[in-house]
C-alpha positions in Angstrom: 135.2 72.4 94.9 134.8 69.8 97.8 135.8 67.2 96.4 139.9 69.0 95.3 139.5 70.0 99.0 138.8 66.8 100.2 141.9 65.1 97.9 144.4 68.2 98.9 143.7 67.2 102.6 144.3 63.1 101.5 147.4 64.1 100.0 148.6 66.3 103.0 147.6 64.0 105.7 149.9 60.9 103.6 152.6 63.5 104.1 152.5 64.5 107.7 152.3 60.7 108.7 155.6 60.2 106.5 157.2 62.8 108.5 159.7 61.3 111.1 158.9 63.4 113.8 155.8 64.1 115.7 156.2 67.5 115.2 157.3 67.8 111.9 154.4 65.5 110.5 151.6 68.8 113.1 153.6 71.2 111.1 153.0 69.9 108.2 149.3 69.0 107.8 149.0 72.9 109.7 150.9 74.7 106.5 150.7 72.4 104.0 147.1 71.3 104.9 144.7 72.8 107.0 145.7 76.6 106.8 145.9 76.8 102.8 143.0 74.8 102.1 141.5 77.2 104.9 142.4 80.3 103.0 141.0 78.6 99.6 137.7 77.9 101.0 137.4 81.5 102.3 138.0 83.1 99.0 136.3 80.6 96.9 133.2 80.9 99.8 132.6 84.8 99.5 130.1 84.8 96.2 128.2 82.2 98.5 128.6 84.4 101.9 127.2 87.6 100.3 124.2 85.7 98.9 123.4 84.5 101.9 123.7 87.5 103.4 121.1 89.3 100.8 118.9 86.8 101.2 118.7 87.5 105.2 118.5 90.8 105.0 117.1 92.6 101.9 118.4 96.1 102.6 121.6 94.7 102.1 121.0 94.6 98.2 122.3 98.0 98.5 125.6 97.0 99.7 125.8 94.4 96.6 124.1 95.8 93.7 125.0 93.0 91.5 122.6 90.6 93.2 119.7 92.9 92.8 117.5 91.0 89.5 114.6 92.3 88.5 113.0 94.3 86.1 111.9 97.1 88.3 115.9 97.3 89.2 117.0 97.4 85.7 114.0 100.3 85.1 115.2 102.3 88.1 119.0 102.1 86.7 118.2 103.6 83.1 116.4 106.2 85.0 119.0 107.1 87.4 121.2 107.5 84.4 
């Protein structure tokens, strides 16, 4: 995943220095660049951010009940139902 990000920010930076004008060549790397690639990251990140955040705090599970695992979990569901 780093490694498209790292080429899409290449690719953008080659184009805002071919840009004739200072700020033509900021605006560019900013919408072209920096604030899609941005947005990518953050989507693509949120699997990663909510295991983290299980991990830290256990009572969280609840929030996320696909990252409980275990077979005392599984037992408790075919109970429930």
């Amino acid at each position: 995943m780093y490694i498209v990000a790292i080429g899409w920010l290449y690719v953008t930076v080659l184009m805002a220095l071919t840009e004739t004008s200072v700020i033509g060549g900021i605006l560019t790397l900013l919408f072209y660049g920096l604030l899609p690639l941005a947005l990518l990251l953050w989507l693509f990140g949120g699997p990663a951010r909510r295991r983290r955040a299980a991990r830290k705090n256990p009572e969280s599970t609840r929030l996320f009940p696909r990252l409980r695992l275990g077979k005392e979990v599984l037992l408790r569901r075919t109970a429930e139902n």
